[in-house]
Backbone as a ProteinNet text record, in pm:
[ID]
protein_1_A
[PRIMARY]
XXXXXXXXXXXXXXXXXXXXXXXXXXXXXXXXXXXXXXXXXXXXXXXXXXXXXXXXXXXXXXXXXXXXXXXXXXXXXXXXXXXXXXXXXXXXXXXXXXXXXXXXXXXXXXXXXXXXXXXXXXXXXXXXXXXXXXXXXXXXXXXXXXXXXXXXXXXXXXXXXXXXXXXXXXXXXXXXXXXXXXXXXXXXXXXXXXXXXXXXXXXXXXXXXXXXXXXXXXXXXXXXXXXXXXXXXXXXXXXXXXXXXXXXXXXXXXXXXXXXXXXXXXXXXX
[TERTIARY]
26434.3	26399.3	26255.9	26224.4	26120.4	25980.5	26012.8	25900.1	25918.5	26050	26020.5	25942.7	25946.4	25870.3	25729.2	25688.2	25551.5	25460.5	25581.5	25507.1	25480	25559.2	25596.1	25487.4	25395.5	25307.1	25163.8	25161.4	25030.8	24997.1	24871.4	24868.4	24848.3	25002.4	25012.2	24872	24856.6	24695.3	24655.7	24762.1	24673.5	24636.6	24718.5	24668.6	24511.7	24500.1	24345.5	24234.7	24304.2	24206.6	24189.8	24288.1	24264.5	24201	24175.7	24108.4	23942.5	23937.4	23799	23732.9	23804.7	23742.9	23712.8	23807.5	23761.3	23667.2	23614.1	23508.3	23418.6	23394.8	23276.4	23246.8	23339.8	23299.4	23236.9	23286.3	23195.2	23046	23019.7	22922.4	22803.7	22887	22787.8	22789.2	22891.8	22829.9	22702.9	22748.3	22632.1	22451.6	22456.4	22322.5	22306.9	22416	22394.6	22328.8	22329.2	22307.4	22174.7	22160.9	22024.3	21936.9	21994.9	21880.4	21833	21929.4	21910.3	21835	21844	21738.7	21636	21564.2	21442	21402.4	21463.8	21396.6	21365.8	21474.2	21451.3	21338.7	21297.7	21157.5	21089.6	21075.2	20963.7	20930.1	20993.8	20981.4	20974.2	20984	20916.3	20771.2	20765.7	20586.3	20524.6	20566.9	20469.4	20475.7	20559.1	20514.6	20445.8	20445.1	20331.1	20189.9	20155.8	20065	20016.8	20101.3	20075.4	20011	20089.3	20031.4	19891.1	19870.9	19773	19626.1	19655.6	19560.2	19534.9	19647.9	19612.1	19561.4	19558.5	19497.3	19354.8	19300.3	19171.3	19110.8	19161.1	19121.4	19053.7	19160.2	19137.3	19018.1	18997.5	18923	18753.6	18773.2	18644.4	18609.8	18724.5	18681.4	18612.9	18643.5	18637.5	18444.7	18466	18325.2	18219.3	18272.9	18100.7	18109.6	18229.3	18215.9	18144.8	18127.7	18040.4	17904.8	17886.4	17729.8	17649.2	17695.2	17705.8	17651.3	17762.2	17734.7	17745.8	17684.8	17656.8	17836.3	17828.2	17938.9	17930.8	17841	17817.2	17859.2	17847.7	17851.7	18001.4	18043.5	18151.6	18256	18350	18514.6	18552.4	18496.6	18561.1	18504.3	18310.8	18276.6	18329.5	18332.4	18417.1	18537.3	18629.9	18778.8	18768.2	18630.4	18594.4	18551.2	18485.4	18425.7	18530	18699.3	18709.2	18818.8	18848.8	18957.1	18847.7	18721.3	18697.1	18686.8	18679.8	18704.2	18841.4	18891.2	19072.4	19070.8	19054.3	19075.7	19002	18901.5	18809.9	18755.3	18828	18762.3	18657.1	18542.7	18451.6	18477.7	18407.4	18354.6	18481.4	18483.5	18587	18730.6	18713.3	18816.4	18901.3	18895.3	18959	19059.7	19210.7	19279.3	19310.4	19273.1	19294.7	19254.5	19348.1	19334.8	19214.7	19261.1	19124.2	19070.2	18956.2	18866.8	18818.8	18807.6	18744.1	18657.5	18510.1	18393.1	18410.6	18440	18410.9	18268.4	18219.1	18100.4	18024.7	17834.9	17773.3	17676.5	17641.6	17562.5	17427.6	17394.8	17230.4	17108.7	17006.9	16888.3	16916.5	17000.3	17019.4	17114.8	17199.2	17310.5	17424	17415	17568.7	17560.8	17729.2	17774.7	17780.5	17728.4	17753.7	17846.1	17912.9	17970.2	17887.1	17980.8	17941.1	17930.6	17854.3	17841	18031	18036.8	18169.5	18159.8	18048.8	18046	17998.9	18169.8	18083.2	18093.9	18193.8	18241.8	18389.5	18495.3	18586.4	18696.5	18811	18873.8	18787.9	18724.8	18657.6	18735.1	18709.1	18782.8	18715.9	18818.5	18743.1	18625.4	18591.4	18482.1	18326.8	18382	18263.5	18222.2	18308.5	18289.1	18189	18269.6	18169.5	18016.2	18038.9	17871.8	17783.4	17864.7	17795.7	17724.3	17779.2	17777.9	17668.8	17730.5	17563.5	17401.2	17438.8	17311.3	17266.3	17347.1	17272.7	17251.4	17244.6	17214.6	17335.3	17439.5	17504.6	17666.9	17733.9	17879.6	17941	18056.4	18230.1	18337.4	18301.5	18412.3	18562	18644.5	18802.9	18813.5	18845.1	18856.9	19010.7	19043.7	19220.8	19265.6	19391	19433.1	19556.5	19656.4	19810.6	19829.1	19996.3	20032.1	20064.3	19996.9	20071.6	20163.1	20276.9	20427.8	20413	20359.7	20375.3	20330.3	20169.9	20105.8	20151	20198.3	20234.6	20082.8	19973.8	19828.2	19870.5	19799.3	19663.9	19569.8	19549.6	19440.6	19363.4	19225.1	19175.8	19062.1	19058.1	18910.7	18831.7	18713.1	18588.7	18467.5	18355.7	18254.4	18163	18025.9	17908.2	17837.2	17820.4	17764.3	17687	17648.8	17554.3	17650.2	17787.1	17904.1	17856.6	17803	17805.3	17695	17628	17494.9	17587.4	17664.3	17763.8	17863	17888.3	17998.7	17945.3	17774.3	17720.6	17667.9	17583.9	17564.5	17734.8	17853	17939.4	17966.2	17943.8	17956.1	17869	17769	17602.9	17653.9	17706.4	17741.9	17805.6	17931.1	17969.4	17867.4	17742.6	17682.4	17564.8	17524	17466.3	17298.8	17232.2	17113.3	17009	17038.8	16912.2	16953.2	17093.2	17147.7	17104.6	17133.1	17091.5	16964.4	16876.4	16712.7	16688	16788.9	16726.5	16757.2	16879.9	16923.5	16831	16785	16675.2	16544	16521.2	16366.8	16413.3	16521.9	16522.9	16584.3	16581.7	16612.6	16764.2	16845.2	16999.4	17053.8	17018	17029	16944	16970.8	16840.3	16840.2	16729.3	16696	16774.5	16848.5	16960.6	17046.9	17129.4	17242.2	17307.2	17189.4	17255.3	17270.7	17212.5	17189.7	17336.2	17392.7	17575.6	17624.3	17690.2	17751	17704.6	17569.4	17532.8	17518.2	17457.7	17480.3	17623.6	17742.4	17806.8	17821.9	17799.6	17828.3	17778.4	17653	17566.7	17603.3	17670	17726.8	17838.3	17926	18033.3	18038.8	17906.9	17853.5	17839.3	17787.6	17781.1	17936.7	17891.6	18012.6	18007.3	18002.9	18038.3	18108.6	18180.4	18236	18214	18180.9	18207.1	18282.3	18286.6	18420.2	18504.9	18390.6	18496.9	18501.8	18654.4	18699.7	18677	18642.7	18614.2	18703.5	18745.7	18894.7	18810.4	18877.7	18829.5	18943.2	18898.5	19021.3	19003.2	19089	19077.5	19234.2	19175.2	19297.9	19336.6	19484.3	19556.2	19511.4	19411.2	19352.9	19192.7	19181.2	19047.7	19049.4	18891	18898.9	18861	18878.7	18807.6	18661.5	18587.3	18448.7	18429.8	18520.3	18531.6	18585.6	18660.1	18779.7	18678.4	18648.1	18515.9	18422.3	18355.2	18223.8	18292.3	18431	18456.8	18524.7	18607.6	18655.1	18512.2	18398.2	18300.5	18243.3	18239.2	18193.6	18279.4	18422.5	18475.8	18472.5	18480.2	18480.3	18351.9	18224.7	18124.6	18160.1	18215.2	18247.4	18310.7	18422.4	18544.9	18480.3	18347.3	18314.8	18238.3	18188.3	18127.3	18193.8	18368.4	18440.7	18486.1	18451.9	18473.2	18609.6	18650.2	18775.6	18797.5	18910	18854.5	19056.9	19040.6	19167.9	19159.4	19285.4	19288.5	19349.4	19339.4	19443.7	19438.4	19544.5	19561.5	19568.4	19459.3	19477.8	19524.9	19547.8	19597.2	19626.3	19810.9	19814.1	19936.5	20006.9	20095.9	20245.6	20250.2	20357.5	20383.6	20506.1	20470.5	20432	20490.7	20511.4	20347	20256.5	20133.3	20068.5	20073.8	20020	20001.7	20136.3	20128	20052.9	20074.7	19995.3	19874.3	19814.8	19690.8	19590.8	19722.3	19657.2	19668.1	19786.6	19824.2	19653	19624.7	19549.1	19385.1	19316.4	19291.4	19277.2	19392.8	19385.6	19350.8	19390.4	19373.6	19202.6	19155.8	19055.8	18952.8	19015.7	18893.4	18972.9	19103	19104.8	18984.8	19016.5	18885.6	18767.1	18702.6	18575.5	18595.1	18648.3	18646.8	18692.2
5644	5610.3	5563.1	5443.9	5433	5561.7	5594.3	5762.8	5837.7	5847.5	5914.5	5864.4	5715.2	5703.2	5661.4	5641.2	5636	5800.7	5899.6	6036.7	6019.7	5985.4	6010.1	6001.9	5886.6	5802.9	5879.7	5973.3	6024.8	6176.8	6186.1	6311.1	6420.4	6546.2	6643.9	6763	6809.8	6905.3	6985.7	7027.6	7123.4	6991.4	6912.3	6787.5	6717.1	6722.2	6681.3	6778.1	6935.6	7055.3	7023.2	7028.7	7035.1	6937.1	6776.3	6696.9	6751.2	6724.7	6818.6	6882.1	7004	7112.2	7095.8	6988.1	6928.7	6853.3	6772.7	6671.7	6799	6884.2	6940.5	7066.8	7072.1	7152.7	7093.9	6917.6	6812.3	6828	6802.8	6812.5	6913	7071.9	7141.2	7141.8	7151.8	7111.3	6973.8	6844.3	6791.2	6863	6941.7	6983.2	7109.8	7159.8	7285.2	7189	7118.4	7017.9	6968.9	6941.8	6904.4	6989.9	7112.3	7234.7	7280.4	7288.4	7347.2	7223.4	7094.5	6966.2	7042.1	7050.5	7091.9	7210.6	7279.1	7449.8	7429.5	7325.6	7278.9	7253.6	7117.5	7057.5	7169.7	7217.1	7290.1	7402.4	7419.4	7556.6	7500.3	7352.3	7274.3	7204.8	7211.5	7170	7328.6	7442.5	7535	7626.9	7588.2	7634.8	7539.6	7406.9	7336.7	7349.2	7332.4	7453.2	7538.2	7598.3	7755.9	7755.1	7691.6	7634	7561.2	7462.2	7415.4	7495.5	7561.6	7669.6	7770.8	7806	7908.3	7845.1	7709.3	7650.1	7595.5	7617.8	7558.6	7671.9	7800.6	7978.6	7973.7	7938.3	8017	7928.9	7779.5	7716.9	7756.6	7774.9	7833.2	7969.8	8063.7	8163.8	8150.3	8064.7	8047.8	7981.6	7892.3	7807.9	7981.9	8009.3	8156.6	8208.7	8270.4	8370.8	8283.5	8124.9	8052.4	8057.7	8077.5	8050.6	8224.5	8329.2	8417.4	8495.6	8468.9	8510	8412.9	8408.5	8328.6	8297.6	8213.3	8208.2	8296.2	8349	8434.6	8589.2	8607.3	8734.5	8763	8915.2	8975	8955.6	8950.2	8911.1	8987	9116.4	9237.3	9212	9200.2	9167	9077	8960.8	8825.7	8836.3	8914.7	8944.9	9081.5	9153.5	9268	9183.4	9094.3	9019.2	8913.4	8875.9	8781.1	8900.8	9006.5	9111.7	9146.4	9135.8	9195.9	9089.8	8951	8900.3	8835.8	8892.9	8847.6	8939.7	9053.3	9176.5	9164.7	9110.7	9066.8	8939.6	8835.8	8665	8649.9	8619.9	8479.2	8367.9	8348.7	8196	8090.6	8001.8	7911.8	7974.2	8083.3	8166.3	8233.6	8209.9	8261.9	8132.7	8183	8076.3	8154.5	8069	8112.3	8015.5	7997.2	7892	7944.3	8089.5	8121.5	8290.2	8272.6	8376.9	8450.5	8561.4	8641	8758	8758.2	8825.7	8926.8	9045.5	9188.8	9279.7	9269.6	9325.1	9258.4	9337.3	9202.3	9346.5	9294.5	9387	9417.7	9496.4	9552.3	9503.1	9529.5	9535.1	9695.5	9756.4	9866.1	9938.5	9832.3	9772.8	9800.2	9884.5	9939.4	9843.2	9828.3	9694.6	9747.5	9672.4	9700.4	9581.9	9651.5	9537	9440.3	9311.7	9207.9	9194	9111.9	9108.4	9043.2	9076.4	9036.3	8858.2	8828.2	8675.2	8606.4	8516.1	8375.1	8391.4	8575.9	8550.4	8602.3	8572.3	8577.8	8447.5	8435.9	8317.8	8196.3	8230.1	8086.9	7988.1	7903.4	7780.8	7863.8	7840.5	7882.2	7798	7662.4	7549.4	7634.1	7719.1	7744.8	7919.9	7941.2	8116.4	8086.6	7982.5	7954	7947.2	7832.7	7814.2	7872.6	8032.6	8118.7	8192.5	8205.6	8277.3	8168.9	8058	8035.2	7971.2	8007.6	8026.3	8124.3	8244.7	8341.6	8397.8	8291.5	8315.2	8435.9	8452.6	8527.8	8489.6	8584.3	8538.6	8611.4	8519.8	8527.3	8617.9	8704.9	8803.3	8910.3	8837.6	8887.9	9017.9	9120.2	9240.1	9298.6	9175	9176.8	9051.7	9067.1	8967.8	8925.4	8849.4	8874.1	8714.3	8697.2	8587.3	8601.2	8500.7	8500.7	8400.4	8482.5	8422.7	8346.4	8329.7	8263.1	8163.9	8158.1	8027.3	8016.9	8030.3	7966.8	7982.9	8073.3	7995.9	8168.6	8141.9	8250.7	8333.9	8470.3	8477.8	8583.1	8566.6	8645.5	8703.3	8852.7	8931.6	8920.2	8930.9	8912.7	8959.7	8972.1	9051.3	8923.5	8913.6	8908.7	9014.4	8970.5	9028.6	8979.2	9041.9	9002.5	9013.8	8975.8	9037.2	8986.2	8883.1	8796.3	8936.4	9018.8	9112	9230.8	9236.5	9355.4	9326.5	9219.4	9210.9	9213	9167.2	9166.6	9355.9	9407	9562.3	9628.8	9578.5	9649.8	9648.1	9522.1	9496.7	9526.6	9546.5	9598	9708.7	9800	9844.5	9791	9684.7	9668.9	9521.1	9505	9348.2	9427.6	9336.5	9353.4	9406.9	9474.6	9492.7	9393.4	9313.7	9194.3	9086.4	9135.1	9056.4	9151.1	9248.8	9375.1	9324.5	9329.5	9324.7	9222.7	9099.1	8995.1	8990.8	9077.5	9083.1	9212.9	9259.1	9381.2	9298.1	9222.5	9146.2	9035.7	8993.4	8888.3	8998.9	9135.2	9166.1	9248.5	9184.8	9159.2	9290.9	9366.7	9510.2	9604.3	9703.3	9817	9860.6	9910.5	9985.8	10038.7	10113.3	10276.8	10195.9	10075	10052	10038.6	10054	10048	10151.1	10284	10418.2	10477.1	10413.9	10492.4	10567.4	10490.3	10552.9	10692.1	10653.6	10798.6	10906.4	10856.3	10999.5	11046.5	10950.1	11018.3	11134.9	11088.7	11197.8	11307.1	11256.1	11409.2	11503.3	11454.9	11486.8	11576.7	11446.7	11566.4	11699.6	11704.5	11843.8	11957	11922.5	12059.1	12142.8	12227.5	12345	12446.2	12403.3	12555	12446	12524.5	12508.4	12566.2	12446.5	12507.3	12572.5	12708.3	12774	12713.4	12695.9	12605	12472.7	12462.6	12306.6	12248.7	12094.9	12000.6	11879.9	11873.7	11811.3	11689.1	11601.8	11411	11352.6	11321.3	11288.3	11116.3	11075.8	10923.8	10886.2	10746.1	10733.1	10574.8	10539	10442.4	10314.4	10289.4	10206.6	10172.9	10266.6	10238.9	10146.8	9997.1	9931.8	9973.7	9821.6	9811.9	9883	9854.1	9887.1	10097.5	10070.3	10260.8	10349.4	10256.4	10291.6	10302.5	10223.5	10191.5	10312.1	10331.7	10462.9	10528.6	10639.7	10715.8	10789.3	10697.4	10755.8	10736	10646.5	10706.8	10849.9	10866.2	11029.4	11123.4	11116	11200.9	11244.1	11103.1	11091.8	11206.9	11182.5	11284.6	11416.3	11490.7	11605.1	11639.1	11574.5	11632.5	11621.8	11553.8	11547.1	11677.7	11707.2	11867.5	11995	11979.6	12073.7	12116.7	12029.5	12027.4	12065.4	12173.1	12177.3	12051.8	11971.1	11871.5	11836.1	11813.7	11765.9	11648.4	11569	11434.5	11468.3	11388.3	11423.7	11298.3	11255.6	11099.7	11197.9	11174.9	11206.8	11173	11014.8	10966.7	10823.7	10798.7	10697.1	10636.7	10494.8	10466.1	10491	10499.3	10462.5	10576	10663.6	10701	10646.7	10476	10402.1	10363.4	10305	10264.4	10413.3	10516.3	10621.4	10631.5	10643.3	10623.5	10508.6	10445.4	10298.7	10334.7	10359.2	10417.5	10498.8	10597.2	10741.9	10641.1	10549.6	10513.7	10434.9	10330.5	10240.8	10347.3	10451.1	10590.2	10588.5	10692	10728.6	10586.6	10492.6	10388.5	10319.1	10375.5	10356.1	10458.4	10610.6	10754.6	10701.5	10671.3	10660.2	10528.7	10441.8	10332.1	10374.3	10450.3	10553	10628.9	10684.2	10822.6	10761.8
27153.9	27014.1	27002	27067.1	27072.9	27138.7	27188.8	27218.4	27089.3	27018.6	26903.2	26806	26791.5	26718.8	26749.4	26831.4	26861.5	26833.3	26887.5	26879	26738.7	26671.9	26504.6	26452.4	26488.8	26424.4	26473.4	26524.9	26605.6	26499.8	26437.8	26390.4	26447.7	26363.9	26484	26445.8	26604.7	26604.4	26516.1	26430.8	26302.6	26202.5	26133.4	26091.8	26078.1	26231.6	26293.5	26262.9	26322.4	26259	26158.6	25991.8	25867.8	25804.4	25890.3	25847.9	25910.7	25994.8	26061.2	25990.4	25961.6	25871.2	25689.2	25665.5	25521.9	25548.1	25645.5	25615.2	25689.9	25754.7	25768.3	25617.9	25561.3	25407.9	25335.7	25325.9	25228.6	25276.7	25388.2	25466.9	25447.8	25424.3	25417.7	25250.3	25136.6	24984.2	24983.7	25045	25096.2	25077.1	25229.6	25266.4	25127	25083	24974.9	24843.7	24874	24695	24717	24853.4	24858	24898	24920.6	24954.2	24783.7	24758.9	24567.4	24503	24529.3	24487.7	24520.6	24666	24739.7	24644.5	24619.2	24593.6	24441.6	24356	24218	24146.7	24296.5	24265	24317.6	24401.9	24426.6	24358.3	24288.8	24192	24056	24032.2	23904.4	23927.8	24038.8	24119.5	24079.9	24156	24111	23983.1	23912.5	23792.4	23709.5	23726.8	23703.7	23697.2	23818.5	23861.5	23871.7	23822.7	23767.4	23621.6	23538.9	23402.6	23429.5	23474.2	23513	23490.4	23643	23679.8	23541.6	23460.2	23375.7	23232.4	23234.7	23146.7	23178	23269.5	23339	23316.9	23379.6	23319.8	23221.3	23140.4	23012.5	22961.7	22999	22927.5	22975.2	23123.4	23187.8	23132.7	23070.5	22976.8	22877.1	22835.6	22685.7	22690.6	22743.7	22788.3	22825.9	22893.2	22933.2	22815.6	22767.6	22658.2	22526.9	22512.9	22463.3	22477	22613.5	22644.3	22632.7	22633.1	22628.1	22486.9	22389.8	22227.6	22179	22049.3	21906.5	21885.8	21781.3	21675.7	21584.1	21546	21458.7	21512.3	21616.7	21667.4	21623.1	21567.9	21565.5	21631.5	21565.6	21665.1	21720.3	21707.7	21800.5	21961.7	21910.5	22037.8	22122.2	22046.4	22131.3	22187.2	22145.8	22190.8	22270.7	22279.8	22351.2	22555.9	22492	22580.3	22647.4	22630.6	22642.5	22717.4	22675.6	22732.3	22902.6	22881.4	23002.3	23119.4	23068.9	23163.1	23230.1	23108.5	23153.2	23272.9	23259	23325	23457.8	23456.2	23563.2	23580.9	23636.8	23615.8	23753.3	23688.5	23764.2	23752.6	23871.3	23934.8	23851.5	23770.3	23754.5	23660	23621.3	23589.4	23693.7	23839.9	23993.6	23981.3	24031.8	24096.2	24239.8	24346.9	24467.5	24557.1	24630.9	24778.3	24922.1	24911.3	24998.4	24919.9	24950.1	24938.3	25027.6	24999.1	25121.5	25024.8	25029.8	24923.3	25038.7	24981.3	25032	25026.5	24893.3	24858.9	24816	24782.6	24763.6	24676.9	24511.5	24433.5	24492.7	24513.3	24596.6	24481.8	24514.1	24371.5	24319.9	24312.4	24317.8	24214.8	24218.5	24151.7	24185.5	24320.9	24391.4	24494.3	24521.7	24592.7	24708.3	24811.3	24938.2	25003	25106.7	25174.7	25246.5	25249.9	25286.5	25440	25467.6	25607.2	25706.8	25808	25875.5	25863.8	25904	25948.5	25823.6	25775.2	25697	25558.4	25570.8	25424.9	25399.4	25518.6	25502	25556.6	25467	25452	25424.8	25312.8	25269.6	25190.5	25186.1	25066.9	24923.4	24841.3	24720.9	24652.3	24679.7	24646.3	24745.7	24893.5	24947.6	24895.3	24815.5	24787.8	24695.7	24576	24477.3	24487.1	24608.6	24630.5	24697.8	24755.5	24820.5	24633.4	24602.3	24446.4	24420.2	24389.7	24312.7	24362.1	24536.8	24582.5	24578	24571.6	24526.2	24417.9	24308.2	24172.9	24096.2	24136.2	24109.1	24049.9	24013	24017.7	24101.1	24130.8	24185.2	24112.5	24173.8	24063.4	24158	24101.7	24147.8	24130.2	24211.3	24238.7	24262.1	24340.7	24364.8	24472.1	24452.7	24532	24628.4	24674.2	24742.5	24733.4	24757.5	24794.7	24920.2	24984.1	25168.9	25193.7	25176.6	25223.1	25314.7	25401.4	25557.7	25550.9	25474.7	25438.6	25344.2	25227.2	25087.5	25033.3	25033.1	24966.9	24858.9	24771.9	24725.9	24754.5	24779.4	24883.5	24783.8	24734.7	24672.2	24740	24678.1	24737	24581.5	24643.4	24523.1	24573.8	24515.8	24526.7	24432	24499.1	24449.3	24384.1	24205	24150.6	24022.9	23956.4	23814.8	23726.3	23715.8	23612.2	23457.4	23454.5	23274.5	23255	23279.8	23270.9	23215.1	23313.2	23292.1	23182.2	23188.9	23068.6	22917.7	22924	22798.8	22748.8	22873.6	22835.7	22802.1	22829.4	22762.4	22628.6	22591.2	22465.2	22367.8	22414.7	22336.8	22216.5	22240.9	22081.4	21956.9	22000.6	21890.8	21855.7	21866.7	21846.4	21713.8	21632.1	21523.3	21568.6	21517	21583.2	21607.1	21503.8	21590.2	21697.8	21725.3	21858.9	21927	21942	22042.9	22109.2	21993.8	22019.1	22097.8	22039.6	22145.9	22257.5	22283.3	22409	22472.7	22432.1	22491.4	22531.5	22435	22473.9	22601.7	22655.2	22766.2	22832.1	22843	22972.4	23027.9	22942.5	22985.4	22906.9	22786.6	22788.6	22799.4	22824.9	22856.6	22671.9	22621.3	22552.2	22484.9	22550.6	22502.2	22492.5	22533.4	22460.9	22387.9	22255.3	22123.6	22089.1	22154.7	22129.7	22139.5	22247.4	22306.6	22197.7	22104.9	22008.2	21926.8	21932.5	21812.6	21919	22067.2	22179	22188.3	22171.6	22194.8	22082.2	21951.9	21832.9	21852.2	21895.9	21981.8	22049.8	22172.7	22239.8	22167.3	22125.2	22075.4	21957.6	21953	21845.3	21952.5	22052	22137	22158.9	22148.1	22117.9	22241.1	22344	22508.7	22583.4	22673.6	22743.5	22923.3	23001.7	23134.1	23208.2	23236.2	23316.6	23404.8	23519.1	23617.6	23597.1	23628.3	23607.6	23708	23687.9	23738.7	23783.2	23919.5	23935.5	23992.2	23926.3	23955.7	24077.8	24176.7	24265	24300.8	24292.2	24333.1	24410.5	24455.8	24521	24437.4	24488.5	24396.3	24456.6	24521.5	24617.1	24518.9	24462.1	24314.9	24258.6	24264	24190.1	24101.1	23991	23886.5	23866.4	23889.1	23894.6	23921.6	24008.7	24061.3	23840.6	23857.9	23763.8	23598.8	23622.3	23490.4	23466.4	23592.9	23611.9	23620.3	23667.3	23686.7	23504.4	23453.6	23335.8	23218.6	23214.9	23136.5	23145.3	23293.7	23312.1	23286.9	23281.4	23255.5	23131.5	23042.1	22883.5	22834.8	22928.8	22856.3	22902.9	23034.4	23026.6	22919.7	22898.8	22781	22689.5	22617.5	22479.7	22489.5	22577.9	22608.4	22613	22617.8	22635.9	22779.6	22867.8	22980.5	23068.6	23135.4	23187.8	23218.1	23288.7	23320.2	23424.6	23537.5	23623.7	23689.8	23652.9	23747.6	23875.8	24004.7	24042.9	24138	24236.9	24313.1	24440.9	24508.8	24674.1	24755	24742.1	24835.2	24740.4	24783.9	24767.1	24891.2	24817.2	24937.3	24873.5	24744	24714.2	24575.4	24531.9	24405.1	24298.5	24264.5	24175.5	24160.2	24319.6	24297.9	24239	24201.9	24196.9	24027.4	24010.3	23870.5	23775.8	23881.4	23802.2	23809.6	23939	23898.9	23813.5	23796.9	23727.8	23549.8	23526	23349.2	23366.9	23508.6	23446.1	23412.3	23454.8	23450.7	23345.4	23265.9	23116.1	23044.7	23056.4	22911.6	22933.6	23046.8	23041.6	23012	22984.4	22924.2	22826.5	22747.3	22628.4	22504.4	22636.6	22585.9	22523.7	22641.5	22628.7	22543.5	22502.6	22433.5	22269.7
[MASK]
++++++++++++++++++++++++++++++++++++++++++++++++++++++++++++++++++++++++++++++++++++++++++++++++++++++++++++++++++++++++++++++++++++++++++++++++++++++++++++++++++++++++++++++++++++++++++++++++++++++++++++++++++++++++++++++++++++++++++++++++++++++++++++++++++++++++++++++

């Protein structure tokens, strides 16, 4: 009697399993509650941040496209001017943890690459100040997130961009903005001329036999992308056969993107 009841009182081995295995389930809801805490905050830290950064942007936009044109100047220009640098940001319009400047504008005005040493993986505070020792801007070309580090990593190029961003705008600006921007330098002459050459242009009436096939690859920046659909724009105003075609890309999807971002830029032109 007594052995029976002593056994009695002892919990039998599945008992022990089923307690076991309930306190190691609490255990892992436990670590599950505090992994989803961790990923909560951290994904309420970087969209913070994210805001942040895109409010510092926009304000460093806003500030050049100030120093740049009048108040007076046309709203087309200003929202002409404020689209091209969305599309392309300098110097305090970049969010990026590291930099790496690929090209560097010649006196020439074509970019050559940058030297190997001293301008890759920079802090973005030392890209800057490579840019404005050389009297120039910081201008984003493209960029990635690196998973491994968690950073930002942007490519950019040294160039004269506020120069470039103002000769684009040179047609739609009133003519005695033009002028003044012709007398300091910052447009050539003919830029106010564009528009009526093109009318010119588009009066000529022949056509070239052989067609002219434009080949690019889906790897084309900005800058490629810019010069290439103005020239096309003047063949076709000439009557120009005229073929796109993507030589090389990596992906179908990057291809297409390439060829849409392409057209909306001869449609710009044209």
């Amino acid at each position: 009697w007594t052995c029976r009841r002593a056994c009695a009182s002892q919990p039998a081995p599945n008992e022990e399993l089923a307690t076991a295995t309930a306190a190691r389930a609490r255990e892992d809801e436990e670590e599950d509650e505090d992994e989803e805490i961790i990923d909560l905050t951290a994904s309420i830290e970087s969209s913070i941040r994210r805001d942040a950064g895109e409010t510092v942007a926009e304000s460093a936009r806003e500030a050049v496209i100030a120093k740049l044109l009048p108040p007076t100047a046309p709203a087309e220009a200003i929202e002409a001017l404020r689209k091209y640098f969305t599309e392309r940001p300098i110097n305090g319009m970049i969010r990026a943890d590291v930099v790496t400047i690929t090209h560097i504008e010649g006196r020439d005005g074509r970019d050559e690459r940058a030297p190997a040493a001293g301008y890759k993986e920079l802090s973005f505070d030392d890209a800057l100040e490579k840019a404005m020792d050389a009297e120039m801007d910081l201008v984003r070309f493209g960029g990635k997130f690196d998973d491994q580090r968690g950073i930002d990593v942007a490519y950019c190029r040294l160039r004269f961009e506020k120069v470039a961003a103002l000769r684009s705008v040179a047609p739609l600006l009133p003519k005695e903005l033009n002028e003044m921007l012709v007398k300091t330098g910052i447009v050539p002459e003919s830029a106010g001329d564009d528009a009526a050459d093109a009318e010119e242009e588009a009066k000529k009436d022949f056509v070239l036999e052989e067609m002219t096939v434009h080949q690019f690859r889906d790897r084309a920046d900005a800058h490629f992308v810019g010069w290439k659909s103005k020239k096309i724009v003047q063949e076709m105003r000439r009557r120009h056969p005229t073929r796109l075609l993507i030589g090389e890309f990596s992906t179908p999807v990057s291809a297409i993107r390439k060829m849409r971002e392409m057209l909306l830029a001869i449609e710009q032109h044209a």
